[in-house]
PDB file with SEQRES, HELIX, SHEET and CRYST1 records, atoms N, CA, C and O in Angstrom:
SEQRES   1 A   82  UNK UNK UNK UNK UNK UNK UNK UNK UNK UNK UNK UNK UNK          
SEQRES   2 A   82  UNK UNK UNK UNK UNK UNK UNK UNK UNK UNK UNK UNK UNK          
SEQRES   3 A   82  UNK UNK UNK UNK UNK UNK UNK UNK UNK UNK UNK UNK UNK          
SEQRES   4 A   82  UNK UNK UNK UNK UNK UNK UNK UNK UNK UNK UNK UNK UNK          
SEQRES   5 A   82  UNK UNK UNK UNK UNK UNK UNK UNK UNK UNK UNK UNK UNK          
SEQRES   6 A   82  UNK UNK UNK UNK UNK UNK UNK UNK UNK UNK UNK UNK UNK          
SEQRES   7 A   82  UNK UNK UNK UNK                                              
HELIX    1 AA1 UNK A    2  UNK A   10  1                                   9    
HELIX    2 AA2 UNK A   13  UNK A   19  1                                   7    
HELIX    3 AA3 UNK A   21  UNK A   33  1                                  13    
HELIX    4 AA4 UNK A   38  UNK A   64  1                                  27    
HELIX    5 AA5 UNK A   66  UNK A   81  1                                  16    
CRYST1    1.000    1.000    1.000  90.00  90.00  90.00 P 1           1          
ATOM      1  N   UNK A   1       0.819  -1.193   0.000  1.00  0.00           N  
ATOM      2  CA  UNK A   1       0.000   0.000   0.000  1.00  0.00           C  
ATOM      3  C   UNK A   1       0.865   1.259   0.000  1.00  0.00           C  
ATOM      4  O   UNK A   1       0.550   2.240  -0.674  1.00  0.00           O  
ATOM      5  N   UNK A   2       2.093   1.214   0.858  1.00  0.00           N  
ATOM      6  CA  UNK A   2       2.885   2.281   0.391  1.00  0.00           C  
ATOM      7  C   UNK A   2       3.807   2.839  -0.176  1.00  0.00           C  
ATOM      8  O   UNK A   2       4.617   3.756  -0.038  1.00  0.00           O  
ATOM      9  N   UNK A   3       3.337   1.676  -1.195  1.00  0.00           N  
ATOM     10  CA  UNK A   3       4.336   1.410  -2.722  1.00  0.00           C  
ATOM     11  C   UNK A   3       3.394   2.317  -3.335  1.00  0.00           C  
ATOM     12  O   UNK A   3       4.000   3.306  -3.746  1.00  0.00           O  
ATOM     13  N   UNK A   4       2.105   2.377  -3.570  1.00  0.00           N  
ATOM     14  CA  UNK A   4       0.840   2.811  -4.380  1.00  0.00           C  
ATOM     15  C   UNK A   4       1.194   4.349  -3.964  1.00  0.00           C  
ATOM     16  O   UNK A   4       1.572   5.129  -4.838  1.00  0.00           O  
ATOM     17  N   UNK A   5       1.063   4.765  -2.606  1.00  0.00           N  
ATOM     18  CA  UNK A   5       1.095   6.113  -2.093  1.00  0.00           C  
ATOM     19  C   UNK A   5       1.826   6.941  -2.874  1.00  0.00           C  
ATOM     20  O   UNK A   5       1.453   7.901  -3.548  1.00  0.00           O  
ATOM     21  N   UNK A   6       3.457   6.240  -2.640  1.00  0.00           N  
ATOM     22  CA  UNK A   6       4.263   6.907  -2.983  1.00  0.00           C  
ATOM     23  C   UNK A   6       4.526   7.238  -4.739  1.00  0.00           C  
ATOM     24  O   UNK A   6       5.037   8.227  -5.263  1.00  0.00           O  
ATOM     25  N   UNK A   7       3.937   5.953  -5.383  1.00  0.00           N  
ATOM     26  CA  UNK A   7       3.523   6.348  -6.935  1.00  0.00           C  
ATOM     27  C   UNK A   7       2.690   7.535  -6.829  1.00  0.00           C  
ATOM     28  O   UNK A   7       3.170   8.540  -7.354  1.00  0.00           O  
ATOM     29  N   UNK A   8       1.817   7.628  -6.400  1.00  0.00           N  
ATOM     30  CA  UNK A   8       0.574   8.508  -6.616  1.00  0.00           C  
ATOM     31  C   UNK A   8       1.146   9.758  -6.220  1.00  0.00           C  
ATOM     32  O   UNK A   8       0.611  10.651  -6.876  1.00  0.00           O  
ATOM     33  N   UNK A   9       1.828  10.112  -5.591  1.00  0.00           N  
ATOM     34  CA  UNK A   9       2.321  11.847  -4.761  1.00  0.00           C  
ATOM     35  C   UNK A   9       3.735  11.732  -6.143  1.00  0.00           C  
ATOM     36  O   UNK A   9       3.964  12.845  -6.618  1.00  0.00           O  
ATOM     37  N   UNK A  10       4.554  10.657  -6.720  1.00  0.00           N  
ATOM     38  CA  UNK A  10       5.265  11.179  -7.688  1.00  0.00           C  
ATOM     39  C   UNK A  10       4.454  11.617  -8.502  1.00  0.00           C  
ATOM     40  O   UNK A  10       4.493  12.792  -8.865  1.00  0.00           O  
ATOM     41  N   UNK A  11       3.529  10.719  -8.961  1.00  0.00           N  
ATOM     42  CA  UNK A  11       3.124  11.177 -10.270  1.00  0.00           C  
ATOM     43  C   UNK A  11       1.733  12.154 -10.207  1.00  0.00           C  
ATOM     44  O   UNK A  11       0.976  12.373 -11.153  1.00  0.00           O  
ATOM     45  N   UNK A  12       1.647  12.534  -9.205  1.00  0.00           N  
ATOM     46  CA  UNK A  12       0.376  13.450  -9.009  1.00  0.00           C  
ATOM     47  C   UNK A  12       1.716  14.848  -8.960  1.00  0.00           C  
ATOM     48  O   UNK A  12       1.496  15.789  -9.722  1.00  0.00           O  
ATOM     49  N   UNK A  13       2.777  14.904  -8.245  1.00  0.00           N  
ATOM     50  CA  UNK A  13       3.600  16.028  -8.531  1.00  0.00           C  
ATOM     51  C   UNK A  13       4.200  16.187 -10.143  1.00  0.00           C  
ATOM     52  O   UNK A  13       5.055  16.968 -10.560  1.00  0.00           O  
ATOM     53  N   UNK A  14       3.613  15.407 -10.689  1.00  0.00           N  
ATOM     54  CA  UNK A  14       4.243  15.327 -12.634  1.00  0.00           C  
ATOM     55  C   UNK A  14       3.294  16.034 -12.846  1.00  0.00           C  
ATOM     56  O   UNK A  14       3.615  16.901 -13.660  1.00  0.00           O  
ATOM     57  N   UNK A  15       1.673  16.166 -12.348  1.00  0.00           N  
ATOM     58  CA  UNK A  15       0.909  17.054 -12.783  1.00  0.00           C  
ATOM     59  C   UNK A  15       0.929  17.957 -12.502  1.00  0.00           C  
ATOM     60  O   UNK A  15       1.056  18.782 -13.407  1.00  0.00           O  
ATOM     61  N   UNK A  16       0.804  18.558 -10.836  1.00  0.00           N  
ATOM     62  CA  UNK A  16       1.209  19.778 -10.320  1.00  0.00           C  
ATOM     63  C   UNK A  16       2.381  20.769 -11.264  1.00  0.00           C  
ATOM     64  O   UNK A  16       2.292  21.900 -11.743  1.00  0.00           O  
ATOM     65  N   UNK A  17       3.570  19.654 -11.254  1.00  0.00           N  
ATOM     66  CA  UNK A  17       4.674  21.033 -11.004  1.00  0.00           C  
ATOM     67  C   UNK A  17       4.760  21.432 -12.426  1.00  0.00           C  
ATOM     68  O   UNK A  17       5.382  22.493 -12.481  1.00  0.00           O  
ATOM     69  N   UNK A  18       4.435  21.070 -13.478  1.00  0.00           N  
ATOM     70  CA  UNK A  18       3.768  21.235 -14.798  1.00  0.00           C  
ATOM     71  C   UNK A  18       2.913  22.964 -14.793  1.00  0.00           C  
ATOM     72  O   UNK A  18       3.186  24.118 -15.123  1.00  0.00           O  
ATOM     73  N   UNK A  19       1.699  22.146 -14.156  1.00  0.00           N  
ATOM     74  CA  UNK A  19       0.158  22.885 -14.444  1.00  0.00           C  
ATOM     75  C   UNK A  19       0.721  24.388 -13.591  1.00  0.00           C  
ATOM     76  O   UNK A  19       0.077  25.413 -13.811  1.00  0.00           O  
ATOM     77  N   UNK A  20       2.058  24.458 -12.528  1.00  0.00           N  
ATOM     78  CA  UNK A  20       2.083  26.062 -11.591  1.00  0.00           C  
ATOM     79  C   UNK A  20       3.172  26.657 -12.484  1.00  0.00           C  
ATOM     80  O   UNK A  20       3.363  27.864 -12.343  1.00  0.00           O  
ATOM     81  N   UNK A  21       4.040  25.897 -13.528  1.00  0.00           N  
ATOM     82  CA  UNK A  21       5.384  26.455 -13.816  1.00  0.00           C  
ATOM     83  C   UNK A  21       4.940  26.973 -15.163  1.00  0.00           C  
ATOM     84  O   UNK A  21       5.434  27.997 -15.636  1.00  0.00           O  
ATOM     85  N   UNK A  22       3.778  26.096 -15.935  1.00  0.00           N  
ATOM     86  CA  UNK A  22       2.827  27.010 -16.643  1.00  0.00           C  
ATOM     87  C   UNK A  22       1.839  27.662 -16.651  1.00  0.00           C  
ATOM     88  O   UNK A  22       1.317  28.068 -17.689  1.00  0.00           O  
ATOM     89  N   UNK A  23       1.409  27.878 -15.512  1.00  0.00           N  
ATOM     90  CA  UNK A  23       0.650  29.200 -14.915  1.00  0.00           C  
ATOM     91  C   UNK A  23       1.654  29.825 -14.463  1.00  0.00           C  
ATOM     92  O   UNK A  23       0.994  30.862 -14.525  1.00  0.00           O  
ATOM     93  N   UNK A  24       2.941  30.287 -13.940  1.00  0.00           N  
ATOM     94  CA  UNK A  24       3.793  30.979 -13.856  1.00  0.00           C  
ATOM     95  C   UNK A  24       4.047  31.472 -15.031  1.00  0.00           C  
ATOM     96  O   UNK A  24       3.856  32.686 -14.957  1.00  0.00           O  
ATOM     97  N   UNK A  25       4.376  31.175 -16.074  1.00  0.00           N  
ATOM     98  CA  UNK A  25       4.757  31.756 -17.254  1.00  0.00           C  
ATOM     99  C   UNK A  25       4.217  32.601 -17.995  1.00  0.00           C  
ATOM    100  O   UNK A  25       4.774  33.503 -18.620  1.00  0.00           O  
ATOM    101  N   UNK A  26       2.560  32.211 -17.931  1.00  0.00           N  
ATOM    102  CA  UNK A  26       1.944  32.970 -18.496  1.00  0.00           C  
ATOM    103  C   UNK A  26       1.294  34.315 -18.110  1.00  0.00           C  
ATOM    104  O   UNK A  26       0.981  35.329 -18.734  1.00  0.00           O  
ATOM    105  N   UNK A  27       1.207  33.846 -16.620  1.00  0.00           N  
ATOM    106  CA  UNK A  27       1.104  35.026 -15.567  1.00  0.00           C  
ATOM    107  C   UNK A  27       2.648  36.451 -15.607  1.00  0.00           C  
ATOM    108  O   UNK A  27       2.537  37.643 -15.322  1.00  0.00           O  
ATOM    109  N   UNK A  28       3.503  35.947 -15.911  1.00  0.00           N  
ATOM    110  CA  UNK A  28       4.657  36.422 -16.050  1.00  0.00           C  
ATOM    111  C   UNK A  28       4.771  36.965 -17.434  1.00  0.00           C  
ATOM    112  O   UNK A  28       5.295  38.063 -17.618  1.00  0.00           O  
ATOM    113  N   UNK A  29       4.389  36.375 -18.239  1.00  0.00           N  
ATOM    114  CA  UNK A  29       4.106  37.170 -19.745  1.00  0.00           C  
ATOM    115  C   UNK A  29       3.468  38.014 -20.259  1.00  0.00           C  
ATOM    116  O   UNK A  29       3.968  38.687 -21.161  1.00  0.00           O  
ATOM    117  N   UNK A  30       1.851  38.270 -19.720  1.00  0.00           N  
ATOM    118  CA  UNK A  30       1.091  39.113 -19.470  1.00  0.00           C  
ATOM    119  C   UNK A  30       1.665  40.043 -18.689  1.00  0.00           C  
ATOM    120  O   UNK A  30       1.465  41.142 -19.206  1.00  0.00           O  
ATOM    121  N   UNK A  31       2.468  40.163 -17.390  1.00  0.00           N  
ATOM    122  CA  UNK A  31       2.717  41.459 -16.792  1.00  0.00           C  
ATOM    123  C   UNK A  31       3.865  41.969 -17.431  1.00  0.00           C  
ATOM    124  O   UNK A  31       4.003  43.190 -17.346  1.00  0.00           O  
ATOM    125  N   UNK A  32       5.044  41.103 -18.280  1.00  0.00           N  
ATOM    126  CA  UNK A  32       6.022  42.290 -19.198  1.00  0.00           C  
ATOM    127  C   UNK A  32       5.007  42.811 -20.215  1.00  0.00           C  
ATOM    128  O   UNK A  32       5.176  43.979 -20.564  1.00  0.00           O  
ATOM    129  N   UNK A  33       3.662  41.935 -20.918  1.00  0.00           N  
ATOM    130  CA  UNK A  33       3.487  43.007 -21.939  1.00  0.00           C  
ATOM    131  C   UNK A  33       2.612  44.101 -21.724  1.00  0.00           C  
ATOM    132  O   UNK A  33       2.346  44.963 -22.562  1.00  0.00           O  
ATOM    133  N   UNK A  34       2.037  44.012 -20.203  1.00  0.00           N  
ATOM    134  CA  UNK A  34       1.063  44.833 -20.032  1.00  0.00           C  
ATOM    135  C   UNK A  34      -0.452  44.473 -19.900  1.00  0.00           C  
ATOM    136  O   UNK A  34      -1.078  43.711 -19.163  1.00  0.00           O  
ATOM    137  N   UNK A  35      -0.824  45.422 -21.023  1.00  0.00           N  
ATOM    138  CA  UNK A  35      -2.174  44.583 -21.759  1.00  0.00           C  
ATOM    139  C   UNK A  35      -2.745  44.032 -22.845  1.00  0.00           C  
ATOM    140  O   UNK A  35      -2.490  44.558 -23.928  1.00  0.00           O  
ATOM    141  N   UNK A  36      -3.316  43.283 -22.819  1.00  0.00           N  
ATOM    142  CA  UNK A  36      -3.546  42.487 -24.015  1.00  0.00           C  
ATOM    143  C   UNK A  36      -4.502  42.357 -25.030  1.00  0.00           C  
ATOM    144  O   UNK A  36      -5.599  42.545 -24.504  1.00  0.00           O  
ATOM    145  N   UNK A  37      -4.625  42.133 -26.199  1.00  0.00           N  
ATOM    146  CA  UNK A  37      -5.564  42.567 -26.683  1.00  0.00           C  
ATOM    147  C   UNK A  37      -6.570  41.739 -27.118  1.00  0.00           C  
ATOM    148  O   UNK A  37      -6.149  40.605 -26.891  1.00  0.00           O  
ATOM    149  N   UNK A  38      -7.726  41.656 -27.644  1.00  0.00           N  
ATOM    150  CA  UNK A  38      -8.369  40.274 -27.619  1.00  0.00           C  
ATOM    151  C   UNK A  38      -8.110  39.093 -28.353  1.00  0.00           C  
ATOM    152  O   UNK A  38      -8.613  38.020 -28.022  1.00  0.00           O  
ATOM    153  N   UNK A  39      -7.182  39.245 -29.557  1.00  0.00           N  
ATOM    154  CA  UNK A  39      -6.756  38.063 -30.214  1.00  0.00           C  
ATOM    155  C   UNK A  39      -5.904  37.226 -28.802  1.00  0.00           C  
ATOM    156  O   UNK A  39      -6.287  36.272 -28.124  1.00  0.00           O  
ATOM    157  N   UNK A  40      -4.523  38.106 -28.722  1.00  0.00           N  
ATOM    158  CA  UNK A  40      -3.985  37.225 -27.406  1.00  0.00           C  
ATOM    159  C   UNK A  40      -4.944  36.783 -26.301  1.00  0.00           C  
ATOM    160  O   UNK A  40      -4.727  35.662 -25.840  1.00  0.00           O  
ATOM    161  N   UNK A  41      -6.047  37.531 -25.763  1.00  0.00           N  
ATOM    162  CA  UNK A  41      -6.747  36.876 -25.028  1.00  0.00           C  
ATOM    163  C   UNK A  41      -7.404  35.583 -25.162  1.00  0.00           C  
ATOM    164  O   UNK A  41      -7.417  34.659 -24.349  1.00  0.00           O  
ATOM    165  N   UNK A  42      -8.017  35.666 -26.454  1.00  0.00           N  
ATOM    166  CA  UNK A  42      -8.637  34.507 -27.182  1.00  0.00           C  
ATOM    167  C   UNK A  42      -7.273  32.886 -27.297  1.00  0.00           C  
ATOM    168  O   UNK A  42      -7.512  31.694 -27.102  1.00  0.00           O  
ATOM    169  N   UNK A  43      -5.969  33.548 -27.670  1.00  0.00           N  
ATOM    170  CA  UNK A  43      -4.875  32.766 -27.967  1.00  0.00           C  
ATOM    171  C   UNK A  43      -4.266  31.815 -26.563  1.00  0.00           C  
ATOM    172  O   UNK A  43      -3.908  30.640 -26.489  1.00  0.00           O  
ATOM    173  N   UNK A  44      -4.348  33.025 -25.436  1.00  0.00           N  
ATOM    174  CA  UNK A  44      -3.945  32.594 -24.226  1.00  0.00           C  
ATOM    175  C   UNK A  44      -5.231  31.459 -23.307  1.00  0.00           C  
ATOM    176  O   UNK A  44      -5.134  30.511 -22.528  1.00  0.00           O  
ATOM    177  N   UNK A  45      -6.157  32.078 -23.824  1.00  0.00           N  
ATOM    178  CA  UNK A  45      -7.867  31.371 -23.272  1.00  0.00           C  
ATOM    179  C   UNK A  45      -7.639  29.589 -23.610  1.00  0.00           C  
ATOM    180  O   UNK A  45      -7.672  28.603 -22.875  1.00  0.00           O  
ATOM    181  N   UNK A  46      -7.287  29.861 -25.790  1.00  0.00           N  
ATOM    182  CA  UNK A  46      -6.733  28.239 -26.188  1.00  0.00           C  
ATOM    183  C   UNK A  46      -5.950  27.373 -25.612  1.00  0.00           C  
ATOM    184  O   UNK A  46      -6.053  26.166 -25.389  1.00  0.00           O  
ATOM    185  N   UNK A  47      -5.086  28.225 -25.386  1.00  0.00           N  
ATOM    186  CA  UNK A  47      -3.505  27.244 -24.584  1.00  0.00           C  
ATOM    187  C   UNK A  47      -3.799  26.802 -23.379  1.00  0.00           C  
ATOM    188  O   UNK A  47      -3.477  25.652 -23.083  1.00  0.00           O  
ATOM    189  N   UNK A  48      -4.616  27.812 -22.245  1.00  0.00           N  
ATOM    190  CA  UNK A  48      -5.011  27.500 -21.142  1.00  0.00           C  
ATOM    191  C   UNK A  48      -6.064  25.836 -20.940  1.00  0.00           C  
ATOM    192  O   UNK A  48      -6.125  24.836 -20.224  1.00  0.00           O  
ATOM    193  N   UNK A  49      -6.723  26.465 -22.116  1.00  0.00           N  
ATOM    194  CA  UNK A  49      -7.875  24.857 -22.233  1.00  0.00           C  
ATOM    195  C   UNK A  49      -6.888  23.694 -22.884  1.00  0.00           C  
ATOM    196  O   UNK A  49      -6.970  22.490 -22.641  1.00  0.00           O  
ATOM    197  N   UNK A  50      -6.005  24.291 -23.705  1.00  0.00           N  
ATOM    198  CA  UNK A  50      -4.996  22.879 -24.076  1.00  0.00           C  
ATOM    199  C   UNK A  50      -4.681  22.393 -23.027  1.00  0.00           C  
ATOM    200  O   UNK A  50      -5.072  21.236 -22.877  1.00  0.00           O  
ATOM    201  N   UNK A  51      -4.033  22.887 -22.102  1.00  0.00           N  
ATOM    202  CA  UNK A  51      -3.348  22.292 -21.332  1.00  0.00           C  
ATOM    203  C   UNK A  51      -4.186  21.633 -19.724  1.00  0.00           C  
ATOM    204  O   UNK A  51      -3.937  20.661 -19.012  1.00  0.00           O  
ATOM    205  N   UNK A  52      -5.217  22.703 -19.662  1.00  0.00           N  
ATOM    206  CA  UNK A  52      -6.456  21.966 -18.921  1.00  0.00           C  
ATOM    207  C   UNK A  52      -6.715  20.302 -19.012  1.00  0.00           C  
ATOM    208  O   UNK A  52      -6.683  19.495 -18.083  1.00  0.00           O  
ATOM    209  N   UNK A  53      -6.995  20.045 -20.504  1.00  0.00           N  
ATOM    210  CA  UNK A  53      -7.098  19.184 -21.481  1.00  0.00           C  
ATOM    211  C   UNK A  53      -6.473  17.787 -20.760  1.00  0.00           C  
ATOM    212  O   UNK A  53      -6.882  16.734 -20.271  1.00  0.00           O  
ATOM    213  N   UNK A  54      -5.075  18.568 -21.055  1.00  0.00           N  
ATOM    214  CA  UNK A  54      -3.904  17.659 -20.986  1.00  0.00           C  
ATOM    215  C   UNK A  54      -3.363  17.134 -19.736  1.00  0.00           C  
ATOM    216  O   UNK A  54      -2.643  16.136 -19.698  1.00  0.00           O  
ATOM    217  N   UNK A  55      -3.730  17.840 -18.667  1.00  0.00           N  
ATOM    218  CA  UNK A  55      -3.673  17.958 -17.274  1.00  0.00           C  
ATOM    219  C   UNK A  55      -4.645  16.752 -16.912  1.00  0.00           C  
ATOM    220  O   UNK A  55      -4.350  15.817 -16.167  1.00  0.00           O  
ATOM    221  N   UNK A  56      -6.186  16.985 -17.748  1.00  0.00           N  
ATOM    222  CA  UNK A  56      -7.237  15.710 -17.520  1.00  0.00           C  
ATOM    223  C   UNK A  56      -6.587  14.782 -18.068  1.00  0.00           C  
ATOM    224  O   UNK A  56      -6.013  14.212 -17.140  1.00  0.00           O  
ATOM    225  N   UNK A  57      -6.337  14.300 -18.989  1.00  0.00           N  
ATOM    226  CA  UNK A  57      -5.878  12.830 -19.649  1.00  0.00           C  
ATOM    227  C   UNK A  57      -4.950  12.543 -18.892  1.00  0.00           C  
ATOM    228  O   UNK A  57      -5.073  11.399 -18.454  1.00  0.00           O  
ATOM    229  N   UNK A  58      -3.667  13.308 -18.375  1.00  0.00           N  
ATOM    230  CA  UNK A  58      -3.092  12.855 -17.448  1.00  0.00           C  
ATOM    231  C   UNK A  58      -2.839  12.304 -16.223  1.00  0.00           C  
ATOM    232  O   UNK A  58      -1.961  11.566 -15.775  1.00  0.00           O  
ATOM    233  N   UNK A  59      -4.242  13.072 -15.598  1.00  0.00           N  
ATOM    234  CA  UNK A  59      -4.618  12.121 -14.390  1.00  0.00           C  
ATOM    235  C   UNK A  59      -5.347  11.185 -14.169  1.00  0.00           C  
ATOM    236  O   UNK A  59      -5.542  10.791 -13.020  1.00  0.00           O  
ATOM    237  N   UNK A  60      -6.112  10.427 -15.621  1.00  0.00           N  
ATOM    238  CA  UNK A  60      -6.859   9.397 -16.162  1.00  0.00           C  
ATOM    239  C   UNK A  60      -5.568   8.762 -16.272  1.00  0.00           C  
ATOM    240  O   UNK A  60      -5.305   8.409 -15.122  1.00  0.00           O  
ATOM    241  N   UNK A  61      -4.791   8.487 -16.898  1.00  0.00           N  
ATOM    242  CA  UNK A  61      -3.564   8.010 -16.892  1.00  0.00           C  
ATOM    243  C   UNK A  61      -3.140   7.539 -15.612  1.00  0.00           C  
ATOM    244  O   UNK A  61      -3.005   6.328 -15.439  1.00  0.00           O  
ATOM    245  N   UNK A  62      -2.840   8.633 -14.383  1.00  0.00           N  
ATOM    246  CA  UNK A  62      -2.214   8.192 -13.270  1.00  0.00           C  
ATOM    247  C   UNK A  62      -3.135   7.945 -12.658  1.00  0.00           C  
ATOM    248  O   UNK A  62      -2.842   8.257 -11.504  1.00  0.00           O  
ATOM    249  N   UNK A  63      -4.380   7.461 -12.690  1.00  0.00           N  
ATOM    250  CA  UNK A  63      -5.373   6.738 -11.880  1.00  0.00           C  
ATOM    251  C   UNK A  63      -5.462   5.579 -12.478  1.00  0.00           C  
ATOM    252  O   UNK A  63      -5.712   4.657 -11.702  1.00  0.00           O  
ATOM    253  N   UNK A  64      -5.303   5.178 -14.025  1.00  0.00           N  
ATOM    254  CA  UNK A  64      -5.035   3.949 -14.582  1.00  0.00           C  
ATOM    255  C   UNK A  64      -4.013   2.806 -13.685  1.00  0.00           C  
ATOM    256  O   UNK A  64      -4.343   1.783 -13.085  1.00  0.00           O  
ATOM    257  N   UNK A  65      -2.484   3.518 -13.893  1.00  0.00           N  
ATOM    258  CA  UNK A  65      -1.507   3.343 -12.891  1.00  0.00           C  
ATOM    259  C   UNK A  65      -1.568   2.782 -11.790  1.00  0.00           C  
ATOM    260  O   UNK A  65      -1.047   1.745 -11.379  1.00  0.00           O  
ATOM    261  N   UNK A  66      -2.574   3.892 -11.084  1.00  0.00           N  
ATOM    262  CA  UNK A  66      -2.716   3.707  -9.553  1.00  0.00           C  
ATOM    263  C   UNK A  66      -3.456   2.249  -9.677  1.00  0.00           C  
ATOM    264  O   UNK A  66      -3.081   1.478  -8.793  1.00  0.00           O  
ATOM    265  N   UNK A  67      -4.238   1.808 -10.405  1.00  0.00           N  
ATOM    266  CA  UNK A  67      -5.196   0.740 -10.050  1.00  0.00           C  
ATOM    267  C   UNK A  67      -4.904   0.050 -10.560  1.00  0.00           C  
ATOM    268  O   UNK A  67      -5.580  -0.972 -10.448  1.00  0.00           O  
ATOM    269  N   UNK A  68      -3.442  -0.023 -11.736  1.00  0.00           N  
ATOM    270  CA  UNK A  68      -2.426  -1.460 -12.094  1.00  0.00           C  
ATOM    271  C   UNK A  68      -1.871  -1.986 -10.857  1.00  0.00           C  
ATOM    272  O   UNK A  68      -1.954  -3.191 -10.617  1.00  0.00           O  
ATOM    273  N   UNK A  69      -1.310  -1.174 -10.051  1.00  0.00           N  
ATOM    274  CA  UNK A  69      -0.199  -1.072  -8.858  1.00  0.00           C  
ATOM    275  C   UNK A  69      -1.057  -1.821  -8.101  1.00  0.00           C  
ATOM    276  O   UNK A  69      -0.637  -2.868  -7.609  1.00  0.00           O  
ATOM    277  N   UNK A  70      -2.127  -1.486  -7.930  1.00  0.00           N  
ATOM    278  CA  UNK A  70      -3.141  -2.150  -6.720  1.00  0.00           C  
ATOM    279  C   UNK A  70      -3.693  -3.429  -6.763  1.00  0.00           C  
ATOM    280  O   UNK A  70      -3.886  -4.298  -5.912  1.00  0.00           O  
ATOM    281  N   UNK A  71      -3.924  -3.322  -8.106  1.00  0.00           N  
ATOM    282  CA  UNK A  71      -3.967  -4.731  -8.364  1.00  0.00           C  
ATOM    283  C   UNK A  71      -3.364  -5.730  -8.642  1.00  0.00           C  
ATOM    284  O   UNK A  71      -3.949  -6.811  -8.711  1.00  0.00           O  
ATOM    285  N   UNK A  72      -1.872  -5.584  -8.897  1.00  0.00           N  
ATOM    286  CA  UNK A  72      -0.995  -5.869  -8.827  1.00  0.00           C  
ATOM    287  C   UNK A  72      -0.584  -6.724  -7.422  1.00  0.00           C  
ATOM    288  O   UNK A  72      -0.339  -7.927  -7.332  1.00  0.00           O  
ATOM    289  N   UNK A  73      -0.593  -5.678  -6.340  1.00  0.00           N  
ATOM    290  CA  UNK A  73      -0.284  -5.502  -4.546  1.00  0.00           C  
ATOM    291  C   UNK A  73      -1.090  -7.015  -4.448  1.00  0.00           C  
ATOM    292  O   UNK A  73      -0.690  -8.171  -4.312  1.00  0.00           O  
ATOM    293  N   UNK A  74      -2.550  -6.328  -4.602  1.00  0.00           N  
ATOM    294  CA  UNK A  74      -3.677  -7.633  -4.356  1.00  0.00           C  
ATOM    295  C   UNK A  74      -3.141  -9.000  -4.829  1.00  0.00           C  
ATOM    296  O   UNK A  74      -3.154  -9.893  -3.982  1.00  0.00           O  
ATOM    297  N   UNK A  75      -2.714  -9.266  -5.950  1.00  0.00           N  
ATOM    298  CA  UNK A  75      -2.411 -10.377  -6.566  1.00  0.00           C  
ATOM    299  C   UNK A  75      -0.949 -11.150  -5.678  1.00  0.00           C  
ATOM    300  O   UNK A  75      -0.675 -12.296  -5.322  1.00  0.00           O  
ATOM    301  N   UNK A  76      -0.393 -10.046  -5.603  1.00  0.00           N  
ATOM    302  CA  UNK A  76       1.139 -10.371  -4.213  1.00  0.00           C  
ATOM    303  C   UNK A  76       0.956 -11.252  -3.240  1.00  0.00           C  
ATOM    304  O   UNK A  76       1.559 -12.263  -2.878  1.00  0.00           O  
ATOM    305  N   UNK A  77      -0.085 -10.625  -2.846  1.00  0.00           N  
ATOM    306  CA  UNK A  77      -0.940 -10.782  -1.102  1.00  0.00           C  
ATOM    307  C   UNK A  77      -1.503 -12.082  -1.467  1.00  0.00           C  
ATOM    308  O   UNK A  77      -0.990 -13.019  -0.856  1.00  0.00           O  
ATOM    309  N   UNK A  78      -2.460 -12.400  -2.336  1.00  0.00           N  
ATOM    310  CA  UNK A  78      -3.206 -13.411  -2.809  1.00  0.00           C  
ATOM    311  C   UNK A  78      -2.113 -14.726  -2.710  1.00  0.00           C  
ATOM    312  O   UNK A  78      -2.234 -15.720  -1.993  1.00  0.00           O  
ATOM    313  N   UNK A  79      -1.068 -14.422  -3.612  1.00  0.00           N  
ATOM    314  CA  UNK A  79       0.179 -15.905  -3.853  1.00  0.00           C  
ATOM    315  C   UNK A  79       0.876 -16.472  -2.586  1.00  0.00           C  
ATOM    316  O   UNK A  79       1.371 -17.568  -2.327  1.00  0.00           O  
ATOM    317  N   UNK A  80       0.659 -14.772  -1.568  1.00  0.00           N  
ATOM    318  CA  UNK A  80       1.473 -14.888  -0.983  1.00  0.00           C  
ATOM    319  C   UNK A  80       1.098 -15.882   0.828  1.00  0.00           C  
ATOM    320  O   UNK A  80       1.801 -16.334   1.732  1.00  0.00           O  
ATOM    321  N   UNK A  81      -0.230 -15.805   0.564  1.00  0.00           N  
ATOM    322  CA  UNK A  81      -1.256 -16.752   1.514  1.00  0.00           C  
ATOM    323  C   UNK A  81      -1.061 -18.019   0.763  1.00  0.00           C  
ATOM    324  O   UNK A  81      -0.188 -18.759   1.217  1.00  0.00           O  
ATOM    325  N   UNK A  82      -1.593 -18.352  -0.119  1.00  0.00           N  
ATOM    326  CA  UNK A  82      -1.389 -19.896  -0.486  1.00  0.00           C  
ATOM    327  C   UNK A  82      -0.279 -20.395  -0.483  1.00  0.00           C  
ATOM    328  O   UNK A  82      -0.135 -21.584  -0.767  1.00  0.00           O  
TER     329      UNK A  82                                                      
END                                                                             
């Protein structure tokens, strides 16, 4: 079980430190240029939902993972009684 944990806090920090270092950037890009105008708004709105997007499939992914690992564990435990 705290084989599973410790997968899950790596790979839940693969999503995090991603999803703040690109909200840092963009937050940081907007204040050198100022203000923006509505194409970039519209442009920055896209990228934001891309990566929203991508953030979801990714943690469908590491919940996939999580419930190989577990079932996996289970199957351990199982051999490991008989």
């Amino acid at each position: 079980m705290k084989e599973a944990l410790i997968v899950a806090i790596v790979f839940g920090s693969f999503v995090l430190i991603p999803a703040v270092i690109g909200g840092t950037i963009v937050i940081s890009i907007k204040l050198l240029r100022g203000g923006a105008s509505r194409k970039d708004q519209a442009e920055d709105s896209k990228i934001i939902q891309e990566i929203y997007q991508g953030l979801g499939r990714m943690e469908e992914r590491v919940e996939a993972l999580e419930t190989i690992l577990l079932d996996r564990e289970k199957g351990d435990r199982h051999h490991e009684k008989l």
